[in-house]
PQR file of N, CA, C, O and H, with PARSE charges and radii, in Angstrom:
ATOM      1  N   UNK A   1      95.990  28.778 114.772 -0.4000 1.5000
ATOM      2  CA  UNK A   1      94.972  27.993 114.082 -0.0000 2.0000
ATOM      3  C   UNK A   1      93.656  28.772 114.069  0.5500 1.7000
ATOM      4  O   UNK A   1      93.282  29.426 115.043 -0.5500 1.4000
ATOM      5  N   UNK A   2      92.926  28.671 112.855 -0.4000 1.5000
ATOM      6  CA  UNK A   2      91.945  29.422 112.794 -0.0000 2.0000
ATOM      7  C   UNK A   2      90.473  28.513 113.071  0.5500 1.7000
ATOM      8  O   UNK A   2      90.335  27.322 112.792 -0.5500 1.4000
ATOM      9  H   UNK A   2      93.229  28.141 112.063  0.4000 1.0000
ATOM     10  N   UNK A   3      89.787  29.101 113.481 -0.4000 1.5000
ATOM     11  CA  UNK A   3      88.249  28.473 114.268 -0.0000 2.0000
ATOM     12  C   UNK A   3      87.310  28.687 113.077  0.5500 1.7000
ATOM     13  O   UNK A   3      87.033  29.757 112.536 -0.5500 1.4000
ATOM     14  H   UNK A   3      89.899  30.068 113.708  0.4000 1.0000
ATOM     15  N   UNK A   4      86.626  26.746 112.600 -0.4000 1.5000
ATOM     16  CA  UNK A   4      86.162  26.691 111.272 -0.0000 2.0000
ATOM     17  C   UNK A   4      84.975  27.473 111.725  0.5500 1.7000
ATOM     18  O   UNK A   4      84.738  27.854 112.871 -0.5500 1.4000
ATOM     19  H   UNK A   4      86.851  25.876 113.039  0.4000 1.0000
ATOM     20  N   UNK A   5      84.290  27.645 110.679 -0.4000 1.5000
ATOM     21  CA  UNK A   5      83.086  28.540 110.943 -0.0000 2.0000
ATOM     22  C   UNK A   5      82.263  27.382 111.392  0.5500 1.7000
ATOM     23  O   UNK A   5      82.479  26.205 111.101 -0.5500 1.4000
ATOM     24  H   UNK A   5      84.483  27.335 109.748  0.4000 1.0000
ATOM     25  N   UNK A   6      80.751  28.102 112.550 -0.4000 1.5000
ATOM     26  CA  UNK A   6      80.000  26.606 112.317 -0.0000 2.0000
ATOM     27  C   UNK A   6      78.957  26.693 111.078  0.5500 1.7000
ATOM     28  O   UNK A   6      78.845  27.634 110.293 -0.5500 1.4000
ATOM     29  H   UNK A   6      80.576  29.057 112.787  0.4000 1.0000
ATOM     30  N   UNK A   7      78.225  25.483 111.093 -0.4000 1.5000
ATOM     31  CA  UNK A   7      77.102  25.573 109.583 -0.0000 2.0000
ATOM     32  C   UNK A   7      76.221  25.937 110.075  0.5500 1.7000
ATOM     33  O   UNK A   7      75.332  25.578 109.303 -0.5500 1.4000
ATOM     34  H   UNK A   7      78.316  24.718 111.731  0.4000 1.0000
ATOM     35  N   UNK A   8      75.772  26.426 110.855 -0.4000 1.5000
ATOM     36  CA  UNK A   8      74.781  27.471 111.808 -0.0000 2.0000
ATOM     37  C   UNK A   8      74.725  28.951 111.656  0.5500 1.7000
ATOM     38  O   UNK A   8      73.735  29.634 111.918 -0.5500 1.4000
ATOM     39  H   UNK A   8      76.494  26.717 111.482  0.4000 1.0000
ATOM     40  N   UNK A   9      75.915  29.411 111.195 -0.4000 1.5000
ATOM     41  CA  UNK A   9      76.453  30.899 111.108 -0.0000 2.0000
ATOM     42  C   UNK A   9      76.121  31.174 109.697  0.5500 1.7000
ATOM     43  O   UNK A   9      76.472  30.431 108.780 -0.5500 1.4000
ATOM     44  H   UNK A   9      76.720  28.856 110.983  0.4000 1.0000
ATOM     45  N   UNK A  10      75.568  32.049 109.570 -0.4000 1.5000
ATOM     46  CA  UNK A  10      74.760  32.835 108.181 -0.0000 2.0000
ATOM     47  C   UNK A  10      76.379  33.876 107.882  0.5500 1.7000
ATOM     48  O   UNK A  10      76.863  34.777 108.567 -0.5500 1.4000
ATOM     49  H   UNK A  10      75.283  32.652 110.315  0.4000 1.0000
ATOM     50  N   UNK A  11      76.817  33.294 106.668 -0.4000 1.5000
ATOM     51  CA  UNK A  11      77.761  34.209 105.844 -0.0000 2.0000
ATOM     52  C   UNK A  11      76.883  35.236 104.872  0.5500 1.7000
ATOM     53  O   UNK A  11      75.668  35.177 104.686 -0.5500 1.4000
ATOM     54  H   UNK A  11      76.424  32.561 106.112  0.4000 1.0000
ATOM     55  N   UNK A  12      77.679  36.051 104.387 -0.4000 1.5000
ATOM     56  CA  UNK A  12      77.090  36.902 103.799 -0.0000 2.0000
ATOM     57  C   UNK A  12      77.186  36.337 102.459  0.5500 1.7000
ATOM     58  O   UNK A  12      78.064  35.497 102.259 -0.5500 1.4000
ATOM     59  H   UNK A  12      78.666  36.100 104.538  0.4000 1.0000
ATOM     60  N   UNK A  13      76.178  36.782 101.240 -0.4000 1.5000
ATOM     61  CA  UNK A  13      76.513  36.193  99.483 -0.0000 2.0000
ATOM     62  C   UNK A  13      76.487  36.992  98.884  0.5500 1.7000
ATOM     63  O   UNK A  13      75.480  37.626  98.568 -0.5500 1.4000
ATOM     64  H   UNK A  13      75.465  37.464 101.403  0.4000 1.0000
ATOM     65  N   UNK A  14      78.085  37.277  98.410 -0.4000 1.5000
ATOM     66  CA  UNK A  14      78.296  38.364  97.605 -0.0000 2.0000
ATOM     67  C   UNK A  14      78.206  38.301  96.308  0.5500 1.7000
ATOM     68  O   UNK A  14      78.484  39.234  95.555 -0.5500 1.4000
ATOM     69  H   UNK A  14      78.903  36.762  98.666  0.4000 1.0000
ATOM     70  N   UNK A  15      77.673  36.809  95.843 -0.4000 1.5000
ATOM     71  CA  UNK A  15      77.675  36.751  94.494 -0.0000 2.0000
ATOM     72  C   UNK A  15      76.989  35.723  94.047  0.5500 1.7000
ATOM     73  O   UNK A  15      77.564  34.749  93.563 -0.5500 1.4000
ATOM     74  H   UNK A  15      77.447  36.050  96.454  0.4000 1.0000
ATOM     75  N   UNK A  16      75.436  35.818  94.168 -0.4000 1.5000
ATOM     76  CA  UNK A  16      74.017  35.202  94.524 -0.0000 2.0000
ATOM     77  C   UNK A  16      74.157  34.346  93.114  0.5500 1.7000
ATOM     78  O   UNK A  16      73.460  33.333  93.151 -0.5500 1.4000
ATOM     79  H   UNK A  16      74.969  36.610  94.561  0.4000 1.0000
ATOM     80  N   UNK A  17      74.884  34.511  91.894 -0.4000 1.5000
ATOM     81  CA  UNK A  17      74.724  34.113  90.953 -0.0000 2.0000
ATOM     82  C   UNK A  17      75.713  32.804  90.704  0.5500 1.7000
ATOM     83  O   UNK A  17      75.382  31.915  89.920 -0.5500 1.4000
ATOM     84  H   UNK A  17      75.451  35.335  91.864  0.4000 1.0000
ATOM     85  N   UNK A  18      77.107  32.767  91.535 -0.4000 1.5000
ATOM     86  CA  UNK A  18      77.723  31.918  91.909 -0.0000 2.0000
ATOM     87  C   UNK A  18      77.272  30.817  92.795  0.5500 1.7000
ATOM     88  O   UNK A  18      77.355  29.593  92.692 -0.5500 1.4000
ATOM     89  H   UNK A  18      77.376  33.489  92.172  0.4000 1.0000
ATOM     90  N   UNK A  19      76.778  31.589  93.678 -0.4000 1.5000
ATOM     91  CA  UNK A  19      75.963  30.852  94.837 -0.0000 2.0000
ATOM     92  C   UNK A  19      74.849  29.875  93.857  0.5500 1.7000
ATOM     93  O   UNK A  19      74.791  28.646  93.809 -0.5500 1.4000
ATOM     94  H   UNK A  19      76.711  32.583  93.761  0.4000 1.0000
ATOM     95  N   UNK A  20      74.343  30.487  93.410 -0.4000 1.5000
ATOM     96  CA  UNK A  20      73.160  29.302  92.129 -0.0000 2.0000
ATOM     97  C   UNK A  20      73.800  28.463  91.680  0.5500 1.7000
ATOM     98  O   UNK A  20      73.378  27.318  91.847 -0.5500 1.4000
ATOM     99  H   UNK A  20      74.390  31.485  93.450  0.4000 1.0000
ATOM    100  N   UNK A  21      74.802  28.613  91.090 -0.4000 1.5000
ATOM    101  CA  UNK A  21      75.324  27.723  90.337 -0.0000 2.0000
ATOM    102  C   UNK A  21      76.073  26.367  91.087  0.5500 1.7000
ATOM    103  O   UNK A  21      75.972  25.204  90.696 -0.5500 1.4000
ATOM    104  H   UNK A  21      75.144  29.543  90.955  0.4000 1.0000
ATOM    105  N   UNK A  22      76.721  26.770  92.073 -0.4000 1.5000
ATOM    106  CA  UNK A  22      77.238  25.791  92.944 -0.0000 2.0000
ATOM    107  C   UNK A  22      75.763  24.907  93.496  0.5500 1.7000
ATOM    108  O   UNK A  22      75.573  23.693  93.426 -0.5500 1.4000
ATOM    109  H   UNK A  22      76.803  27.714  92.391  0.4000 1.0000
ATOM    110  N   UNK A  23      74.855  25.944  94.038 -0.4000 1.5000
ATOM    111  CA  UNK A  23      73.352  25.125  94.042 -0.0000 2.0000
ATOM    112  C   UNK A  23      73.055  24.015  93.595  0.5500 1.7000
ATOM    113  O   UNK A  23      72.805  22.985  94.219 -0.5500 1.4000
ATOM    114  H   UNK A  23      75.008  26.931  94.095  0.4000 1.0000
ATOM    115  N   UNK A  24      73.090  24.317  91.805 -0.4000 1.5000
ATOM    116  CA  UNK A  24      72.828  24.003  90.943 -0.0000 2.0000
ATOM    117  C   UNK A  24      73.438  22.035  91.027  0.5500 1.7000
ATOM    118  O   UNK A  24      72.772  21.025  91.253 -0.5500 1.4000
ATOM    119  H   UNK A  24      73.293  25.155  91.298  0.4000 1.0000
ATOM    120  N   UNK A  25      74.966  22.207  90.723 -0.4000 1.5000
ATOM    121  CA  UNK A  25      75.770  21.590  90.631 -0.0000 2.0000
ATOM    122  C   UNK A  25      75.303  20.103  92.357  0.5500 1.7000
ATOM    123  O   UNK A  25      74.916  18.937  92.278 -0.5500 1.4000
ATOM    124  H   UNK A  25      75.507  23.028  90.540  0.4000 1.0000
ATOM    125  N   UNK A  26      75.641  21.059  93.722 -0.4000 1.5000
ATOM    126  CA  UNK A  26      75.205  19.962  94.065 -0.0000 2.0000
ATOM    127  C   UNK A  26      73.663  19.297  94.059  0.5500 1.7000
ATOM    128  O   UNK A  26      73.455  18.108  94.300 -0.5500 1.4000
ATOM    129  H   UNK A  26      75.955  22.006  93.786  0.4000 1.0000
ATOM    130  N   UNK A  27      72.772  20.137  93.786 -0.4000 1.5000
ATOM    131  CA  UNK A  27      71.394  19.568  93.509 -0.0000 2.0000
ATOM    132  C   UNK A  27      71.567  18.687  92.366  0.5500 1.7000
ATOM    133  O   UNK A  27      70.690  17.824  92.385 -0.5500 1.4000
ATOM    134  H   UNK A  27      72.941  21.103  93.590  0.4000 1.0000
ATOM    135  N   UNK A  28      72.382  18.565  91.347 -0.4000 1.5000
ATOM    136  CA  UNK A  28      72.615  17.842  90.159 -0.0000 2.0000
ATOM    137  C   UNK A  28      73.303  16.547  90.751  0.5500 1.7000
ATOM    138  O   UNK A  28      72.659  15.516  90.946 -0.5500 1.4000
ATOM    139  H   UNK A  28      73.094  19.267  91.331  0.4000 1.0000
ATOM    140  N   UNK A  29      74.380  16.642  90.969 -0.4000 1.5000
ATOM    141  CA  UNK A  29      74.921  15.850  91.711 -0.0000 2.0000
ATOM    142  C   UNK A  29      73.878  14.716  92.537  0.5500 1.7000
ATOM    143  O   UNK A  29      73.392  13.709  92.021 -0.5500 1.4000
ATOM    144  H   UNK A  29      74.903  17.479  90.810  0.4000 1.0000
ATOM    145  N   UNK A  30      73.706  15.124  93.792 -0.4000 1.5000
ATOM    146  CA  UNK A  30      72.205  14.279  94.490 -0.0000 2.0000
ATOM    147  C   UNK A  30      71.670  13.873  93.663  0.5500 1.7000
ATOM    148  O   UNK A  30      71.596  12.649  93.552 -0.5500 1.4000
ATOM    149  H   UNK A  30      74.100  15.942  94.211  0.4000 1.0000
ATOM    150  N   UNK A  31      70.964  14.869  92.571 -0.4000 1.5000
ATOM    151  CA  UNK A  31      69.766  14.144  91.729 -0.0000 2.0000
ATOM    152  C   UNK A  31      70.444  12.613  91.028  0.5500 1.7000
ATOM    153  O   UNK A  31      70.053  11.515  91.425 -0.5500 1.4000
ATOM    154  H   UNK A  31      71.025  15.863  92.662  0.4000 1.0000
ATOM    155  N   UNK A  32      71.268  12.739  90.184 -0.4000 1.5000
ATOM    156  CA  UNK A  32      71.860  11.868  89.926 -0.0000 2.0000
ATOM    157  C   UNK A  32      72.232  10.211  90.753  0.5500 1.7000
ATOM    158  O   UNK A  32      72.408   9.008  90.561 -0.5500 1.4000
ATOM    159  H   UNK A  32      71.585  13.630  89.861  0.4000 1.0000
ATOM    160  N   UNK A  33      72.188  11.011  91.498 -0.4000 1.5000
ATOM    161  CA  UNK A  33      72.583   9.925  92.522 -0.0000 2.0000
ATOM    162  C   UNK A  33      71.098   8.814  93.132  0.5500 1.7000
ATOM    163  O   UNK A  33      71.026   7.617  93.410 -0.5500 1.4000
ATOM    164  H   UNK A  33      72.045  11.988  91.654  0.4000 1.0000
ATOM    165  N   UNK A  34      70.085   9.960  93.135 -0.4000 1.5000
ATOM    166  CA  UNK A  34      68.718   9.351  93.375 -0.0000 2.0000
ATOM    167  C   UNK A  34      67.949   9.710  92.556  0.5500 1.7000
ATOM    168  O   UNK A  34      66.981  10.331  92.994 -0.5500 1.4000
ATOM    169  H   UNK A  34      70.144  10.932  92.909  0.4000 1.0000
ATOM    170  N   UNK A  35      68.015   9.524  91.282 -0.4000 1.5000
ATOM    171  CA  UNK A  35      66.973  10.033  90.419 -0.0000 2.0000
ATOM    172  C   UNK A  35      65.539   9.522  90.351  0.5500 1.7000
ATOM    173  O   UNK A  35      64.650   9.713  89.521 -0.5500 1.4000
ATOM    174  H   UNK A  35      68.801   9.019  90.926  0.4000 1.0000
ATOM    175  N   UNK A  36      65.593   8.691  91.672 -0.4000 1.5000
ATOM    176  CA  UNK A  36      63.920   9.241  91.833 -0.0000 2.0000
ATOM    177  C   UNK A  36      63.075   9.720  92.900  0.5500 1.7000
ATOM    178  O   UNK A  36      61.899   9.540  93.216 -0.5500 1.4000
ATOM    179  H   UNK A  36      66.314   8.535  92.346  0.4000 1.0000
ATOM    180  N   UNK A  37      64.030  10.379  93.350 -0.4000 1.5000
ATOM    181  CA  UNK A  37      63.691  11.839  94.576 -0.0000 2.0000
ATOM    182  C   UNK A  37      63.165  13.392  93.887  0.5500 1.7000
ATOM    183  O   UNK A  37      63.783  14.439  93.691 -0.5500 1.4000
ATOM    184  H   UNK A  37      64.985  10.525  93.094  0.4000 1.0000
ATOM    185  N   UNK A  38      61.632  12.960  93.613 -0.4000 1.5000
ATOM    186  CA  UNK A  38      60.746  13.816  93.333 -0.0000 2.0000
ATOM    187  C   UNK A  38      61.262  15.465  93.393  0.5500 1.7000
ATOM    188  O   UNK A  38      61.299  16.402  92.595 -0.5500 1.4000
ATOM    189  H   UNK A  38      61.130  12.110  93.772  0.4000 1.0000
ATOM    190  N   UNK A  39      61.688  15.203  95.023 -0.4000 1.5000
ATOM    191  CA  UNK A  39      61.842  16.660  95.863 -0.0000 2.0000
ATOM    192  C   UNK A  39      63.538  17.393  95.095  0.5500 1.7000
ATOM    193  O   UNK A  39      63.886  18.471  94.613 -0.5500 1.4000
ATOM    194  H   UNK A  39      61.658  14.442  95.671  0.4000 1.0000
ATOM    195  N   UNK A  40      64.136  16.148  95.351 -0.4000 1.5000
ATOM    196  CA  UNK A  40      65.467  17.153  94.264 -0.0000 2.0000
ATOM    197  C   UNK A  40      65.109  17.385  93.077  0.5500 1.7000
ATOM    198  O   UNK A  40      65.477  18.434  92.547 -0.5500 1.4000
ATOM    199  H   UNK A  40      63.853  15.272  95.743  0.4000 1.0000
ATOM    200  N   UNK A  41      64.378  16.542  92.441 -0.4000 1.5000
ATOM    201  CA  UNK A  41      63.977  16.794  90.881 -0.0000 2.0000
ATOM    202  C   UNK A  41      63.191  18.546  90.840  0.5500 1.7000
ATOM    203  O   UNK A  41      63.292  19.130  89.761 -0.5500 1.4000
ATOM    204  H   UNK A  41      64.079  15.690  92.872  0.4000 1.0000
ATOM    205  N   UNK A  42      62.679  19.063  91.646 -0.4000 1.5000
ATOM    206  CA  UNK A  42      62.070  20.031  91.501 -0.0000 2.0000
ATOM    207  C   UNK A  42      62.901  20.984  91.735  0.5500 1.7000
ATOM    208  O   UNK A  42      62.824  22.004  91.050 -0.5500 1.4000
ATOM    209  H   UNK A  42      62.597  18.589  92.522  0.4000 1.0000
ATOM    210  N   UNK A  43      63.793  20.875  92.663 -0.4000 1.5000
ATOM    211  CA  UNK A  43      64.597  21.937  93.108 -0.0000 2.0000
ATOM    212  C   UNK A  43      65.695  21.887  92.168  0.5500 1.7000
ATOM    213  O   UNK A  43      65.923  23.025  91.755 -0.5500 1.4000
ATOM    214  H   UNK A  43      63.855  20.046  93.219  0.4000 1.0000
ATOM    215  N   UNK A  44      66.378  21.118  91.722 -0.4000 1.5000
ATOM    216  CA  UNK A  44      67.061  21.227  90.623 -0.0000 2.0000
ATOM    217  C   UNK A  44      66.237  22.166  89.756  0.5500 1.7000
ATOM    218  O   UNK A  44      66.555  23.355  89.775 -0.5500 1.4000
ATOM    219  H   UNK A  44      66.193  20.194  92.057  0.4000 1.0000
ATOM    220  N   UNK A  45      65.054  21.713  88.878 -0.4000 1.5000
ATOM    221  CA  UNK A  45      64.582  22.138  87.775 -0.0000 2.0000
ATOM    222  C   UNK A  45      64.553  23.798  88.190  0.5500 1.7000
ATOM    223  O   UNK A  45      65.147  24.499  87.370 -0.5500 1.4000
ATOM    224  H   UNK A  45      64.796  20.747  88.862  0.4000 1.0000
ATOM    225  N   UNK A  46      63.928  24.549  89.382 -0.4000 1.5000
ATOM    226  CA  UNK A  46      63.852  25.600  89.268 -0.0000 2.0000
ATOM    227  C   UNK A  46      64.849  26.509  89.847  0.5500 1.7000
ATOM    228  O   UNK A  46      64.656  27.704  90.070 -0.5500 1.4000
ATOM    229  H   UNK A  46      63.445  23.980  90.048  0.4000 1.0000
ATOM    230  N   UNK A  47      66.545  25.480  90.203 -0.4000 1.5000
ATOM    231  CA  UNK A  47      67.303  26.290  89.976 -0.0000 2.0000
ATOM    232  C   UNK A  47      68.109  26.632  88.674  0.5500 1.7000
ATOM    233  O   UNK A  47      68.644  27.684  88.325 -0.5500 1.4000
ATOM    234  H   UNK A  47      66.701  24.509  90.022  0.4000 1.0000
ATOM    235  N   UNK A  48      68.026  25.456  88.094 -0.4000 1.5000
ATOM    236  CA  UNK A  48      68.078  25.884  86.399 -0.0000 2.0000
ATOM    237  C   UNK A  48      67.668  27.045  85.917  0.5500 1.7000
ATOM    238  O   UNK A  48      68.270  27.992  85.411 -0.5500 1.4000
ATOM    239  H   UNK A  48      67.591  24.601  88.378  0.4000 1.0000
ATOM    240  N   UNK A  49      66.056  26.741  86.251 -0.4000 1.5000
ATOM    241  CA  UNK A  49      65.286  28.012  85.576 -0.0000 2.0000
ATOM    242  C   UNK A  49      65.574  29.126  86.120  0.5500 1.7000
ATOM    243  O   UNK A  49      65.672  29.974  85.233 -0.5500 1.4000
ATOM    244  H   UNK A  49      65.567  25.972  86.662  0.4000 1.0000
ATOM    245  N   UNK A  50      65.793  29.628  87.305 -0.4000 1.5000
ATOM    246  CA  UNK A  50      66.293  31.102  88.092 -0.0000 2.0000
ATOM    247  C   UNK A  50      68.005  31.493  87.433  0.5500 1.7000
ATOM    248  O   UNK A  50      68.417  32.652  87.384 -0.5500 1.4000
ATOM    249  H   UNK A  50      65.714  28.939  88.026  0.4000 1.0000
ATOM    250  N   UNK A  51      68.736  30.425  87.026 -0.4000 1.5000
ATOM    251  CA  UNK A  51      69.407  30.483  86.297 -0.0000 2.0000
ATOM    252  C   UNK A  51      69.106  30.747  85.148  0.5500 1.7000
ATOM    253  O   UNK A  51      69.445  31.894  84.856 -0.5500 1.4000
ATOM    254  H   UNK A  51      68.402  29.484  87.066  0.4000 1.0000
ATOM    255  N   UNK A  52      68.467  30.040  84.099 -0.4000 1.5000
ATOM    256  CA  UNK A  52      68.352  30.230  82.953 -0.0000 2.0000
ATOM    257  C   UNK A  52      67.711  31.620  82.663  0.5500 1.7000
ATOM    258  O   UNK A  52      67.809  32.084  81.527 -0.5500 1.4000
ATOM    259  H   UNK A  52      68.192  29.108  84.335  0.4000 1.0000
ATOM    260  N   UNK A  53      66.913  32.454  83.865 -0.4000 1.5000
ATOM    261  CA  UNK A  53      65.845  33.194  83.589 -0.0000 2.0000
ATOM    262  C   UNK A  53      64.834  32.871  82.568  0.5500 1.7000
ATOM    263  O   UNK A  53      64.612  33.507  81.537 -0.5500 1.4000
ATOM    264  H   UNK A  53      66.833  32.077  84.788  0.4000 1.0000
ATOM    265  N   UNK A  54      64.166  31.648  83.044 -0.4000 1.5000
ATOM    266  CA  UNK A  54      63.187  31.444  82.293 -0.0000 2.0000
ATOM    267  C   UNK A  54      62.192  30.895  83.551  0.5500 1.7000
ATOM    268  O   UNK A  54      62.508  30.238  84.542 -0.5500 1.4000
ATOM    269  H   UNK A  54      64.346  31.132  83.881  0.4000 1.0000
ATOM    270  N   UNK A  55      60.871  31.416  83.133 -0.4000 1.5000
ATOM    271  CA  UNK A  55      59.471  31.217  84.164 -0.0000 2.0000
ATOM    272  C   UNK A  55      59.166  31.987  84.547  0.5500 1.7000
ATOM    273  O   UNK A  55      57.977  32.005  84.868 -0.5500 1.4000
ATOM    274  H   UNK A  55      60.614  31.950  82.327  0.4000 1.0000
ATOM    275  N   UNK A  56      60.007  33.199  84.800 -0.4000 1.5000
ATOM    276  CA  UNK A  56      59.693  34.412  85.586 -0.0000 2.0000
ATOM    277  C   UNK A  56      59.700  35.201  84.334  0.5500 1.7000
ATOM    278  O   UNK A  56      60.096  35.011  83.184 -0.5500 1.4000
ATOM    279  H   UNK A  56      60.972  33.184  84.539  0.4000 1.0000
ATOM    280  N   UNK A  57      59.017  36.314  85.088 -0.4000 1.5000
ATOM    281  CA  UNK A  57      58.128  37.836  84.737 -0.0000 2.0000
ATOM    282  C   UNK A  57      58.981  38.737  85.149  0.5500 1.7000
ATOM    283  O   UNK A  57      59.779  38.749  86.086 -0.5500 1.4000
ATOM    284  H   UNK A  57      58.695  36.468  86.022  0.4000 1.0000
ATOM    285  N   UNK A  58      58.578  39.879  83.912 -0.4000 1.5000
ATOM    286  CA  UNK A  58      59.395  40.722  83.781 -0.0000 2.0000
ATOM    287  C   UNK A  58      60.234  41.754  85.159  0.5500 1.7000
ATOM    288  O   UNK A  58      61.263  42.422  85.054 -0.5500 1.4000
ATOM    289  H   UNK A  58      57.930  39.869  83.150  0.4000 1.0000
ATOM    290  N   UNK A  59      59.233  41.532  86.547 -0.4000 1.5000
ATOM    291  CA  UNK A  59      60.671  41.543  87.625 -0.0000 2.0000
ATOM    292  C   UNK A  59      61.101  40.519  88.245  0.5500 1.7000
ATOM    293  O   UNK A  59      61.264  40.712  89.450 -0.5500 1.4000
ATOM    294  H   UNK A  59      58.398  40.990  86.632  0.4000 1.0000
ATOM    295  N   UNK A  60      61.332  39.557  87.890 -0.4000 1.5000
ATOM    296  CA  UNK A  60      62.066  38.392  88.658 -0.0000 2.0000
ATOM    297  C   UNK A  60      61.138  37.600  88.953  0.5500 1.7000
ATOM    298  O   UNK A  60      61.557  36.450  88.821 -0.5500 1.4000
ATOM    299  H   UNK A  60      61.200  39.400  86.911  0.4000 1.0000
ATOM    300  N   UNK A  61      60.021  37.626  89.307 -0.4000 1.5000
ATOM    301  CA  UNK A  61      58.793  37.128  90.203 -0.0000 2.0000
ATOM    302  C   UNK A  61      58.053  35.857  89.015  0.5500 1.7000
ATOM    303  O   UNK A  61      57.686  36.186  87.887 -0.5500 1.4000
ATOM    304  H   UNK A  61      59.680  38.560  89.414  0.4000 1.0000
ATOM    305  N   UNK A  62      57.941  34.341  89.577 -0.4000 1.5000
ATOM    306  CA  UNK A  62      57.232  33.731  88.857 -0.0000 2.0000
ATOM    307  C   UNK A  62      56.023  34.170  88.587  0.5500 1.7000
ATOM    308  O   UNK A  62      55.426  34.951  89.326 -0.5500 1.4000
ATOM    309  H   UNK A  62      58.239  34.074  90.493  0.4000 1.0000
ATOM    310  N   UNK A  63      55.606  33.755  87.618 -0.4000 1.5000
ATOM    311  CA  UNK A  63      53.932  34.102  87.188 -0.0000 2.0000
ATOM    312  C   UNK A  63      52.812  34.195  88.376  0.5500 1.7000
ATOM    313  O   UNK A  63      52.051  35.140  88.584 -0.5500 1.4000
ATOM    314  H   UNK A  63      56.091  33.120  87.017  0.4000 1.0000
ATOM    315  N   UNK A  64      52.879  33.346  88.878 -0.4000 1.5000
ATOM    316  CA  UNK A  64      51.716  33.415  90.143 -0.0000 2.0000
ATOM    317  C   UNK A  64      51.913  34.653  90.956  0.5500 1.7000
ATOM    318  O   UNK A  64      50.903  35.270  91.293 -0.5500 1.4000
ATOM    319  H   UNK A  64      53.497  32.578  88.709  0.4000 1.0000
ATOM    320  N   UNK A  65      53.205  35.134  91.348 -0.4000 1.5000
ATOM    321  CA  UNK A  65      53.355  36.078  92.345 -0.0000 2.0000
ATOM    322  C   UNK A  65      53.283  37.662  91.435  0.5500 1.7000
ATOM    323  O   UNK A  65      52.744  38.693  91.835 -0.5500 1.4000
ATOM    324  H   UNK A  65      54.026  34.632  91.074  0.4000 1.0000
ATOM    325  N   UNK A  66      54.082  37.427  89.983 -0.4000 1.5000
ATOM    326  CA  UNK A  66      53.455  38.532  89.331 -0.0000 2.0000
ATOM    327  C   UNK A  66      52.434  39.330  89.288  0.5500 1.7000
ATOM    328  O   UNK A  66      52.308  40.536  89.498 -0.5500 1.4000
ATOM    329  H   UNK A  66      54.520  36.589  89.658  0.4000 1.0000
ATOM    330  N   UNK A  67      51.232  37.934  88.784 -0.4000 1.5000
ATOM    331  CA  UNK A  67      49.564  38.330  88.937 -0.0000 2.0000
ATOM    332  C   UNK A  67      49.042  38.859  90.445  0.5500 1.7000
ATOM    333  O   UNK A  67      48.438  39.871  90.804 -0.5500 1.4000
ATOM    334  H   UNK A  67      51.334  36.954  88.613  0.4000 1.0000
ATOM    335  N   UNK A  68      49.377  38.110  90.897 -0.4000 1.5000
ATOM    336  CA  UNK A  68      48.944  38.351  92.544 -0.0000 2.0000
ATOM    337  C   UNK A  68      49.533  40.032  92.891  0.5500 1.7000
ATOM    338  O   UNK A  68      48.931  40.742  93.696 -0.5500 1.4000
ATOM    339  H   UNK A  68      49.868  37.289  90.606  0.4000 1.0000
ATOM    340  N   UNK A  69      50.664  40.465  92.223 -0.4000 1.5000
ATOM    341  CA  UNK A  69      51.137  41.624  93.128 -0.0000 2.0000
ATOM    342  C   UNK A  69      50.342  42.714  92.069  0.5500 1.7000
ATOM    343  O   UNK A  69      50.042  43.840  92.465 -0.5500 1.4000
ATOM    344  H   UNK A  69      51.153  39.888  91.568  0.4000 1.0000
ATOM    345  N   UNK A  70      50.062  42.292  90.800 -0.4000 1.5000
ATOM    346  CA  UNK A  70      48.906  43.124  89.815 -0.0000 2.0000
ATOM    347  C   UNK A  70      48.085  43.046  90.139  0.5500 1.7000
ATOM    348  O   UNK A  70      47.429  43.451  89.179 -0.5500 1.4000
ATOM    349  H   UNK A  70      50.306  41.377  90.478  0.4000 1.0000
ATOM    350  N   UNK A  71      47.454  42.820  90.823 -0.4000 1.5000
ATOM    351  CA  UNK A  71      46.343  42.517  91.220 -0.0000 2.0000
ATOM    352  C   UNK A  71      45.878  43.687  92.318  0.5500 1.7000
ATOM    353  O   UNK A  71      44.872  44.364  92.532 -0.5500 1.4000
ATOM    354  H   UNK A  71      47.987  42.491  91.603  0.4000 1.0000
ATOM    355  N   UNK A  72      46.805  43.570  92.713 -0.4000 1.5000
ATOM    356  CA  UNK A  72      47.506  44.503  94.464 -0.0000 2.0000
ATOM    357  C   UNK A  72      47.036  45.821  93.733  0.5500 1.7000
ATOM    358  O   UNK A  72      46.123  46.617  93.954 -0.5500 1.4000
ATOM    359  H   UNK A  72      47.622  43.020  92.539  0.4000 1.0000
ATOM    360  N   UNK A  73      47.917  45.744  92.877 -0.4000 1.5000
ATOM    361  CA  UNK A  73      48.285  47.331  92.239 -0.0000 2.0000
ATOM    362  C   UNK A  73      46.694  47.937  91.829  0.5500 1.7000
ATOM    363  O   UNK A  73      46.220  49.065  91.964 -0.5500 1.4000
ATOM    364  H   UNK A  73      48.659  45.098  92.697  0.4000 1.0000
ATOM    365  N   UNK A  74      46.198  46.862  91.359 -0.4000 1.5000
ATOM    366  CA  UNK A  74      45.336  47.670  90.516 -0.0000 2.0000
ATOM    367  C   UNK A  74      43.749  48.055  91.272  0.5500 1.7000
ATOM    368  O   UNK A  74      42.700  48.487  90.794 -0.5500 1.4000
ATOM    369  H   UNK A  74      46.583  45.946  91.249  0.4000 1.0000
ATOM    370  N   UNK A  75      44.175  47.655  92.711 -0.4000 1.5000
ATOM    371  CA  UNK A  75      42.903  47.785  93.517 -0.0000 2.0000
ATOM    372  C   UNK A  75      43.022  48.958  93.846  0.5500 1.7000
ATOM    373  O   UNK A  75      42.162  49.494  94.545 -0.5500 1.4000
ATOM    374  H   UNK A  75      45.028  47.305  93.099  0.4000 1.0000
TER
END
């Protein structure tokens, strides 16, 4: 018999884009279930968007952290 993992133990993610989507799905799920839990409503929405690639700047980085790291650069 094999020894379940515990939910304490950090697996590795070999496929960050799968991993979103399952995200996705149970954050959808919950939301649904309490659609008026502010806090899933947000986390849903911006795993959509990290999915959808939409909000973010041209390296991955939402707008705020974009400017902020231009900012960096240009001092």
């Amino acid at each position: 018999m094999v020894a379940a993992k515990s939910a304490t133990q950090a697996r590795p993610v070999s496929d960050p884009v799968a991993e979103m989507r399952q995200l996705a799905g149970t954050l959808a799920q919950a939301y649904r279930a309490d659609p008026g839990n502010a806090l899933l409503a947000r986390e849903l929405r911006m795993t959509l968007q990290a999915l959808a690639g939409r909000g973010n700047g041209p390296e991955g980085q939402d707008g705020d952290l974009a400017a902020l790291f231009a900012e960096f650069g240009s001092a």
